[in-house]
C-alpha positions in Angstrom: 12.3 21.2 45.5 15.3 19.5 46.4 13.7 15.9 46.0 12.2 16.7 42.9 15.8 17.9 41.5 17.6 14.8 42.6 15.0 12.8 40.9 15.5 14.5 37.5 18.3 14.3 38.1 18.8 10.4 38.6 16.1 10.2 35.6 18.1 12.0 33.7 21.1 9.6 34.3 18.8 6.8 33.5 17.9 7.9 29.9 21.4 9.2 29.0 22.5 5.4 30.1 19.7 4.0 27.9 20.7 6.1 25.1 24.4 5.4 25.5 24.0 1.6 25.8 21.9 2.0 22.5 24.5 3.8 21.1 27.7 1.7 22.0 26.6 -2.3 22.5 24.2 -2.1 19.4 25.5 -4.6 16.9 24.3 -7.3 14.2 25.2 -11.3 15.5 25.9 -13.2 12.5 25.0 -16.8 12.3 26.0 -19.2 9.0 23.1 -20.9 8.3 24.6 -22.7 5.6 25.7 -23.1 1.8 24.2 -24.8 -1.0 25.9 -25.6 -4.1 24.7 -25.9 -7.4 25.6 -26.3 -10.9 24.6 -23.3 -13.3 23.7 -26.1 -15.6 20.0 -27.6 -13.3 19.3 -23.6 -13.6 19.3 -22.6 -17.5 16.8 -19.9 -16.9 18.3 -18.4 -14.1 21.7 -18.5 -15.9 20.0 -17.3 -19.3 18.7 -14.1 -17.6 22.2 -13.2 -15.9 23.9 -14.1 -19.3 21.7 -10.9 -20.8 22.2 -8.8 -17.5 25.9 -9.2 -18.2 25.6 -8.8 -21.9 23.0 -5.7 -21.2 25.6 -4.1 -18.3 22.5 -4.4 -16.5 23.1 -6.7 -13.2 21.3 -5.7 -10.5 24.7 -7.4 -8.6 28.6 -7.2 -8.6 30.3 -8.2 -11.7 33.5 -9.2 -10.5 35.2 -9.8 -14.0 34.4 -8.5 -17.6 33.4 -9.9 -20.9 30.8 -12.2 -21.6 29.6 -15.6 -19.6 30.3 -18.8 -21.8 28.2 -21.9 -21.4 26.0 -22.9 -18.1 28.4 -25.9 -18.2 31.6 -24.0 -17.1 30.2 -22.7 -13.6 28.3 -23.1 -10.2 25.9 -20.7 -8.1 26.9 -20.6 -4.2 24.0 -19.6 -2.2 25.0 -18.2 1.5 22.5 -18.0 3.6 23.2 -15.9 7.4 21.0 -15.7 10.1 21.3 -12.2 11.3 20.5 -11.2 14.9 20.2 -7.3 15.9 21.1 -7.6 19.9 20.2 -3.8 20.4 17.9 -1.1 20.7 18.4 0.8 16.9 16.9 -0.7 13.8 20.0 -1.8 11.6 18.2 -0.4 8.2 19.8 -0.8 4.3 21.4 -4.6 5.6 23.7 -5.9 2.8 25.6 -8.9 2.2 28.7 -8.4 -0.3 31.2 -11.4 -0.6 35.1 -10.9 -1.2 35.7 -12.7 -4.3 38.6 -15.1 -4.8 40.0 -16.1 -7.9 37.4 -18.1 -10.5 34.7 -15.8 -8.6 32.2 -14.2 -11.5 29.7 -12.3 -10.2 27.4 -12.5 -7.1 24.0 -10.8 -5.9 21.4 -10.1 -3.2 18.7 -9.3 -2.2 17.3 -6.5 -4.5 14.6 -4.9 -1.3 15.7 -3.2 1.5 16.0 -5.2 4.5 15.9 -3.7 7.9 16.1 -5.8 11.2 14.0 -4.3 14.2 15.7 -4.5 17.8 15.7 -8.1 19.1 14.5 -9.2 15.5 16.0 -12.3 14.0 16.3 -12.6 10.3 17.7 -14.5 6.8 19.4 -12.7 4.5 21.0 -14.5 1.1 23.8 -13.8 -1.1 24.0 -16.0 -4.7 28.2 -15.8 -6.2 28.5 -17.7 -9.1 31.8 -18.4 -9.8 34.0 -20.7 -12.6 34.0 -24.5 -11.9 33.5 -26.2 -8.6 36.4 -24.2 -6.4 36.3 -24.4 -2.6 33.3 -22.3 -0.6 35.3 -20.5 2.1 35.0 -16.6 1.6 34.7 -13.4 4.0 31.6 -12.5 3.7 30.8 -8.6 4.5 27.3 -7.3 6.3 27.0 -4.0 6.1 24.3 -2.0 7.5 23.4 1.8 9.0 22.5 2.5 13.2 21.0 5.6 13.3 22.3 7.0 9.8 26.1 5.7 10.4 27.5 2.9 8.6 28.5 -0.5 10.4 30.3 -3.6 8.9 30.4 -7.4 10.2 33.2 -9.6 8.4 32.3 -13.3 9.1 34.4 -15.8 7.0 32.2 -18.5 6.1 34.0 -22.2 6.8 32.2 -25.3 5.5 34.2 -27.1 8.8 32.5 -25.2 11.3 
């Protein structure tokens, strides 16, 4: 009776270590995969259909300034693209990418699904901010996600040196 106690007992310590190790290291590694500039101009559809979301108050996105978009001509779509890496042993579900805006920033947009990363599970995730003129493309960029119903954030300041 003894023996079987002392191995419950050390099976016990086993799963309360797995659990707390799932608990405590589980994170999202963030990877820049890259940036891709282009002018709102070479995308007249694209900027046509965001002009009547704005207009509509109907962006599926963050507006990050009022009033109406003027010509195609006046602004540029950045599209950030991560690699996302989930090193642990929870599903990160609801993943989000939200940019912090600098000045000149307009609006910017995700993914509209809901993206979940399994354990071990490597995957893209893209953000579009199209913003005034042709400014620099350095911003912190925000991933936010839920481990086992509790909200997580990753800040990972994308630099065009590195």
């Amino acid at each position: 009776m003894k023996k079987i106690a002392i191995i419950l007992l050390i099976l016990l310590l086993l799963c309360a270590g797995v659990v707390g190790y799932g608990l405590f290291h589980t994170n999202l590694q963030v990877i820049a995969k890259g940036v891709q500039m282009v002018p709102a101009s070479e995308r007249p559809t694209e900027f046509a259909a965001l002009q009547e979301a704005v207009r509509n108050q109907s962006l599926l996105g963050t507006q990050l300034r009022s009033g109406e978009l003027s010509g195609s001509e006046n602004y540029s779509y950045y599209m950030y693209t991560l690699r996302l890496k989930n090193a642990g042993l929870v599903n990160a579900e609801m993943v989000e990418v939200q940019i912090a805006p600098i000045d000149g920033d307009v609006l910017f947009y995700g993914e509209t699904t809901e993206v979940q990363i399994k354990p071990g599970e490597t995957k893209d995730v893209w953000c579009v901010l199209l913003t005034q003129g042709n400014p620099h493309p350095v911003r912190d960029i925000y991933v936010t996600y839920y481990l086992w119903g509790h909200p997580q954030e990753v800040k990972y300041t994308y630099d065009n040196v590195s």
